[in-house]
C-alpha positions as CSV (number, residue, x, y, z in Angstrom):
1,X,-26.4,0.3,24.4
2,X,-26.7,-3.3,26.7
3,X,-28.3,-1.3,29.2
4,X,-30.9,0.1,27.0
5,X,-31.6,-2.6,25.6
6,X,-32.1,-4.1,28.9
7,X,-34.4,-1.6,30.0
8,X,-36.6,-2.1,26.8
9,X,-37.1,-6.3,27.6
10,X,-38.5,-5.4,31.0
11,X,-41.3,-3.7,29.5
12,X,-44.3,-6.2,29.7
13,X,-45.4,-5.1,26.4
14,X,-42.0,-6.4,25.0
15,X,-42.4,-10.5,26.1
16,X,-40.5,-10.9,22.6
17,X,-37.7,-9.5,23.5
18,X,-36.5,-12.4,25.5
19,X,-36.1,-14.4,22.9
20,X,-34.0,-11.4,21.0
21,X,-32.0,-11.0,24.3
22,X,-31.1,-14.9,24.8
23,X,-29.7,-14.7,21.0
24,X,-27.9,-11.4,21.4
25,X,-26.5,-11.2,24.5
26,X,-24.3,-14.1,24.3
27,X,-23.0,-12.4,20.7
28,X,-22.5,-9.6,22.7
29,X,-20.2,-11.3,25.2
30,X,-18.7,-12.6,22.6
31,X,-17.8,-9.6,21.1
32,X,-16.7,-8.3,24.1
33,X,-14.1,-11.4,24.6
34,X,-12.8,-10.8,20.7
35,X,-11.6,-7.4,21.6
36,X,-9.7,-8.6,25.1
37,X,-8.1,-11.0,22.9
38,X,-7.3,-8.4,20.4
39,X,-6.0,-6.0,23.2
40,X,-3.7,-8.9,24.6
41,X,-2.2,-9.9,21.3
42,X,-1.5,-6.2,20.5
43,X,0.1,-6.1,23.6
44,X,2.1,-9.4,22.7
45,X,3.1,-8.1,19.5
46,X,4.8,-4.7,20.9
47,X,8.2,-4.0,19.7
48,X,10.2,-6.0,22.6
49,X,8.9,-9.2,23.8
50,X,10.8,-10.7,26.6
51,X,11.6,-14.0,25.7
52,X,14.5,-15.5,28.4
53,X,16.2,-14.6,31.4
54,X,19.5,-15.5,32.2
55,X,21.0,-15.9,36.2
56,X,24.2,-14.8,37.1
57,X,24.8,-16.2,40.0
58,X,27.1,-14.5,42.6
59,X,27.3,-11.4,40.6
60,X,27.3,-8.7,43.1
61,X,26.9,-4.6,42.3
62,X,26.2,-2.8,39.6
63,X,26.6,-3.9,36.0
64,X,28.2,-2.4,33.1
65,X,28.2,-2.6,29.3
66,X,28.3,-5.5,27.2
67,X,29.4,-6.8,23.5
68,X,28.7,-9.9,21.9
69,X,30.2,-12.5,19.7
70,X,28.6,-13.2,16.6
71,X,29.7,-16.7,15.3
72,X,30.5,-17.8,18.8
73,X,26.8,-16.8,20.6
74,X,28.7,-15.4,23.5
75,X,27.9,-12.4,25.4
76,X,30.7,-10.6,27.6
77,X,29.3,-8.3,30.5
78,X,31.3,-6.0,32.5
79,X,30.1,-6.9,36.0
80,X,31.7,-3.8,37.6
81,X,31.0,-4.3,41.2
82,X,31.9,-7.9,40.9
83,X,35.3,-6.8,39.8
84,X,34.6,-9.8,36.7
85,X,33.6,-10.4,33.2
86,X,31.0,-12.7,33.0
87,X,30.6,-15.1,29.8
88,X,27.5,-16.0,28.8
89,X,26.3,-19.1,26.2
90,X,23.3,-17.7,24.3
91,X,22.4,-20.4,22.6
92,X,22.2,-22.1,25.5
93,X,21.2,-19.6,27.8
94,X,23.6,-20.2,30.5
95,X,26.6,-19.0,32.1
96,X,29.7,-20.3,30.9
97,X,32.8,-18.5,32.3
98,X,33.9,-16.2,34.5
99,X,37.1,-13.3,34.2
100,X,38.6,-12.8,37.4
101,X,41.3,-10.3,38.9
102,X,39.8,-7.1,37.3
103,X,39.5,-3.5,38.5
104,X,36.3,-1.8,38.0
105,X,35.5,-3.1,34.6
106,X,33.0,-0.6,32.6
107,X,34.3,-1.2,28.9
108,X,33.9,-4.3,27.1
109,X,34.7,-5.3,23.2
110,X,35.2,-8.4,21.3
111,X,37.4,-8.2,18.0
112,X,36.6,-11.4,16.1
113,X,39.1,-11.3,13.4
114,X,41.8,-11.7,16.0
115,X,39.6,-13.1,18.6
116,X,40.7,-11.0,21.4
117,X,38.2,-9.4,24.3
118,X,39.5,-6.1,25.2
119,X,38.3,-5.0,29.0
120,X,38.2,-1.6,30.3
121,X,39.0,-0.5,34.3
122,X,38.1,2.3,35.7
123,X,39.7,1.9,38.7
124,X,43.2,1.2,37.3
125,X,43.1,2.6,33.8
126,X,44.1,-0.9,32.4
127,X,42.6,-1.8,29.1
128,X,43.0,-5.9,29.3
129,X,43.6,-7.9,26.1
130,X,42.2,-11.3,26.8
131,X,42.4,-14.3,24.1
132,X,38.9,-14.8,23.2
133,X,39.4,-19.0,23.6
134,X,41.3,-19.3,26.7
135,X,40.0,-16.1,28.8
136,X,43.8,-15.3,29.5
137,X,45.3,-12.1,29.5
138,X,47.8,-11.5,26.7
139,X,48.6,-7.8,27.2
140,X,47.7,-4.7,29.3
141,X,47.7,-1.3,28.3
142,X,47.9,1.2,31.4
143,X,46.4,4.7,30.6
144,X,45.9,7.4,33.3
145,X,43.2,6.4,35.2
146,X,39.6,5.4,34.6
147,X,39.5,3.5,31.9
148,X,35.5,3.2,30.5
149,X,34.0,2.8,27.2
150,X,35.7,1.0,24.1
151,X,34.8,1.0,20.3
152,X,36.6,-0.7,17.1
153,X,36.8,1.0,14.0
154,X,37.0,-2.2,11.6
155,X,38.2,-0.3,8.7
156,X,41.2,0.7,10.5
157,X,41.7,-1.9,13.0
158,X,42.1,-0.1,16.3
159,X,40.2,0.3,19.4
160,X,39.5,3.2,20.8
161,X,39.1,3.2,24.6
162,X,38.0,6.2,26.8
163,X,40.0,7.0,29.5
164,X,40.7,9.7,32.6
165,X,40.3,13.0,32.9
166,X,40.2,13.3,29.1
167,X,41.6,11.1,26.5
168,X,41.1,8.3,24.0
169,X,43.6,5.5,24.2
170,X,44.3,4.1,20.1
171,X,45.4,0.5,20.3
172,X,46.7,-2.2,17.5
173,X,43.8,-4.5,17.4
174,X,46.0,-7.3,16.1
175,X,48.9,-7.0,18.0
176,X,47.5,-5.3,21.5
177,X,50.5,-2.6,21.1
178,X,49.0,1.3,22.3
179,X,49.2,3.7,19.2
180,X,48.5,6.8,20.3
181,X,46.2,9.2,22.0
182,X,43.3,11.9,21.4
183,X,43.5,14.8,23.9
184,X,39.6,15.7,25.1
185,X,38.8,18.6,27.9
186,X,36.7,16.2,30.1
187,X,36.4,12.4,30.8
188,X,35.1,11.0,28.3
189,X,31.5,8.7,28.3
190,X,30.0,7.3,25.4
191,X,31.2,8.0,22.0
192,X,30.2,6.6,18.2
193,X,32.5,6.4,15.5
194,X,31.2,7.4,12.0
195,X,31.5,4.2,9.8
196,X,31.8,6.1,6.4
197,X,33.6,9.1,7.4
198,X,36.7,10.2,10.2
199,X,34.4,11.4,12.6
200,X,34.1,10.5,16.3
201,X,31.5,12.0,18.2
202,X,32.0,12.5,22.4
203,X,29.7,12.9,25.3
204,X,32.0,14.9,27.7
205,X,29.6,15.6,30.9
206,X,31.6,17.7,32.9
207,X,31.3,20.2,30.8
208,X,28.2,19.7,29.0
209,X,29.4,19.2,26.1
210,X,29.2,17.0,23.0
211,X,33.3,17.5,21.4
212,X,33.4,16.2,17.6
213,X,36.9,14.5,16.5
214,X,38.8,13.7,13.4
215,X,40.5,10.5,14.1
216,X,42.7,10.7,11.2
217,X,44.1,14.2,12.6
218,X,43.5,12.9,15.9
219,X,41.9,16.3,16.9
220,X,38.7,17.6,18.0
221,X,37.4,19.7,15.8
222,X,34.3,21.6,17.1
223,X,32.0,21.1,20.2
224,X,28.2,21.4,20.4
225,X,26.5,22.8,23.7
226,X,24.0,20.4,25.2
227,X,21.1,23.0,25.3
228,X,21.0,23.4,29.2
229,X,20.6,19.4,29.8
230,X,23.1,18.0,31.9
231,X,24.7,14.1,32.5
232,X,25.1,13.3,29.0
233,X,26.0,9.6,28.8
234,X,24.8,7.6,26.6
235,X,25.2,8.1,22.7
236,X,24.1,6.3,19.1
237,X,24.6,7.8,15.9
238,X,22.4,7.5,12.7
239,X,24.8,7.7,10.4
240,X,22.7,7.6,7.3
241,X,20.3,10.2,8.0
242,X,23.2,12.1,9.8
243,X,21.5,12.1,13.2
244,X,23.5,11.8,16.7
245,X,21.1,10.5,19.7
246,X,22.1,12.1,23.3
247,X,20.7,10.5,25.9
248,X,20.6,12.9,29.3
249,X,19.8,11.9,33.3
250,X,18.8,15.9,34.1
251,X,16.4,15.7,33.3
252,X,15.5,12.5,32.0
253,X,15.7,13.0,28.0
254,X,17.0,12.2,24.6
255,X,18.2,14.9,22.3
256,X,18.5,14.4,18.5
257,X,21.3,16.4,17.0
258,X,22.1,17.0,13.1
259,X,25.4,16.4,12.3
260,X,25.8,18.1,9.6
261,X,24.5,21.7,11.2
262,X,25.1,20.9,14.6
263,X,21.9,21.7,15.9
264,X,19.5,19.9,17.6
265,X,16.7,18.6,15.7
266,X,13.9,17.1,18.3
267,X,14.3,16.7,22.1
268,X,12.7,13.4,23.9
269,X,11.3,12.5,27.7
270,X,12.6,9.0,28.2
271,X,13.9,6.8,31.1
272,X,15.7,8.2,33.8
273,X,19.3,7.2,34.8
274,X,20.0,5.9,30.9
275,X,23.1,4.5,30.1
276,X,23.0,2.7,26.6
277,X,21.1,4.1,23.7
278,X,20.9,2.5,20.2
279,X,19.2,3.1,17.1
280,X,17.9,0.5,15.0
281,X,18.1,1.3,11.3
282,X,16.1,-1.3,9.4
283,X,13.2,-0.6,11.6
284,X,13.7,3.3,12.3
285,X,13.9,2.8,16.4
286,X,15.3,4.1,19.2
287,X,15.6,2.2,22.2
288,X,17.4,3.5,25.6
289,X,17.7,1.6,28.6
290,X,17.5,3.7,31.9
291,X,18.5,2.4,35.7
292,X,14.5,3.9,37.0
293,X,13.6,0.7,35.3
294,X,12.2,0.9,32.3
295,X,13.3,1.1,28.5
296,X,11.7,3.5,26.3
297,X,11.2,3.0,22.9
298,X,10.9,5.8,19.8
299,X,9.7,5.6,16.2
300,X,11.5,7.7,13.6
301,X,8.3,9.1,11.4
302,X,12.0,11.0,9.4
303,X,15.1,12.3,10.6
304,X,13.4,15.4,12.1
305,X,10.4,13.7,13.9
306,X,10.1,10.7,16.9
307,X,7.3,9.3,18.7
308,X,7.1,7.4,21.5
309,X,6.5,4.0,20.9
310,X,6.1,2.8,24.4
311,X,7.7,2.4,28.1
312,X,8.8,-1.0,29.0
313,X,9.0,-1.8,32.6
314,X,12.4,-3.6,33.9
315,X,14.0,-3.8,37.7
316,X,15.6,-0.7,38.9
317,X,19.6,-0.4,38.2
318,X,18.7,-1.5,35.0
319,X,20.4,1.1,32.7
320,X,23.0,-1.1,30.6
321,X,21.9,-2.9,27.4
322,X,23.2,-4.2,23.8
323,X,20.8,-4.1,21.1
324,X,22.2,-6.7,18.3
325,X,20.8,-6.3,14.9
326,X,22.1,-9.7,13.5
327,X,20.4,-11.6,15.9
328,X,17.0,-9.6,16.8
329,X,17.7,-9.2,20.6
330,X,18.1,-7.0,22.8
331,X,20.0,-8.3,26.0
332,X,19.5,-6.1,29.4
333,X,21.5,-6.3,32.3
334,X,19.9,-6.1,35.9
335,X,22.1,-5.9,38.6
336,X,21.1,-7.8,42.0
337,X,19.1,-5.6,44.5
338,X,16.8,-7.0,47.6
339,X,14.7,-9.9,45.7
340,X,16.0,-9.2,42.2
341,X,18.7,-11.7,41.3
342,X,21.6,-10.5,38.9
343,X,20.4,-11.4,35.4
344,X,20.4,-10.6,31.2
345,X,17.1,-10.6,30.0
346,X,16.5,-11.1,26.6
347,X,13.8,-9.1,24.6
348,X,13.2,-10.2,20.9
349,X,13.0,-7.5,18.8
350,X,9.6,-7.7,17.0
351,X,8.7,-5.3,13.4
């Protein structure tokens, strides 16, 4: 339309339309400079907004999950490679302390009723109970080998802790004392435990499957196939609208499973190399964090339907993250490779 109108004022016939193009062209530009600034703030106001990064300094190798203290602001990371736990002061984004003389640590929980940090090693199946104040180790339960991922069930008490070459560990959360065990066929990565009912849901990737178990009859009770996708890992569970979230490396995807039926209800690209997942109820999301660097995000339209929101860029080996409700954050944890420095970026979670 500018260029046609430009075409018109050359026309010596038109001598007015100098006067029309010195009052509309600068409108025009105007215009022009409303919807870049419109653009930008839609941008700005996407669903993650990067708000802080964090150093941890002489944090080497890759990172691992995290869990987060509530009333305290702390965040605990399992810095696998650095063979430590690294403490970290949200409110005032710094790094506070440091847990030495662990094996592989992948899993990570904090209990705050009893204010204990339970720590996970894969290399020499030791589920460390650490007092949450002092950082020193109370007790140590020794299960097979490769311990990994731990839950609490707050209802109960206990934490659950995956272990080896198929099993989760029960422990006393008050007293630290092992409880018993749940016999699986394969190691076990993420699970979710239902909140309102006795079920535990388990990714088992060696054999591509997902195994569902009663934790009152400490039993698996039925499996589900993973529909030809392989590397299962991460997990989250809407347990309202009885949806489980898979996330899958090969290839690069999330499937949505009912858990009432057992069948899968949508199937998702997203980040590659994924190894947290979460689904955020008040806002219908789901966000999943993958090590290709980037996080994708999903909108649930109802339990049956997702669309991708968008793909936010992060720093490769970046596949560990805690989403945290309470607080409106999302906290990512990028491991130190070439320029990148080890660091937990924090992403506000926007409506």
């Amino acid at each position: 339309m500018l260029t046609g109108f430009l075409i018109i004022c050359e026309n010596p016939i038109a001598e007015k339309c100098k006067l029309v193009s010195a009052i509309f062209c600068p409108f025009l530009i105007f215009l022009m400079g409303m919807a870049m600034t419109r653009n930008l703030e839609a941008e700005e106001a996407g669903p993650l907004r990067l708000i802080q990064t964090i150093p941890l300094r002489n944090v080497e190798g890759r990172i691992d999950h995290m869990a987060v203290d509530l009333k305290g602001e702390r965040l605990f990371i399992a810095a696998l490679g650095n063979n430590t736990v690294e403490i970290v002061d949200l409110r005032g984004g710094k790094h506070m302390e440091t847990i030495t003389g662990l094996h592989e640590p992948q899993g990570v929980g904090f209990i705050a009723e009893f204010n204990r940090i339970f720590v996970a090693n894969g290399k020499s199946g030791a589920c460390g109970v650490f007092d949450g104040s002092s950082f020193k180790l109370i007790k140590s339960v020794t299960f097979s080998d490769d311990a990994d991922n731990v839950r609490y069930d707050a209802k109960a008490r206990r934490v659950y802790v995956g272990y080896g070459s198929g099993g989760l560990g029960i422990i006393d959360a008050a007293t630290g004392d092992q409880l018993g065990e749940i016999k699986l066929e394969g190691h076990p990565e993420s699970f979710q435990l239902e909140k309102f009912g006795p079920r535990i849901f388990v990714n088992i990737p060696t054999s591509q499957k997902i195994i569902v178990v009663d934790r009152e009859k400490r039993a698996a009770t039925t499996t589900w196939p993973t529909s030809g996708a392989t590397a299962n890992f991460p997990i989250a569970l809407d347990e309202i609208h009885h949806r489980l979230f898979v996330g899958f490396r090969k290839p690069a995807k999330i499937i949505v499973f009912d858990t009432e039926a057992g069948k899968v209800v949508a199937n998702l690209d997203s980040a590659g190399d994924a190894d947290d997942i979460f689904y955020d109820s008040s806002r219908r999301r789901v966000y999943i964090s993958g090590g290709e660097g980037f996080l994708s995000i999903f909108r649930q339209d109802d339990p049956d339907h997702y669309k991708p929101m968008t793909k936010v860029p992060t720093a490769t080996g970046a596949r560990t993250s805690l989403f945290v409700p309470e607080l409106n954050r999302l906290y990512l944890a990028v491991p130190h490779r070439g320029t990148q420095r080890a660091e937990v970026r924090v992403y506000e979670v926007r409506p």
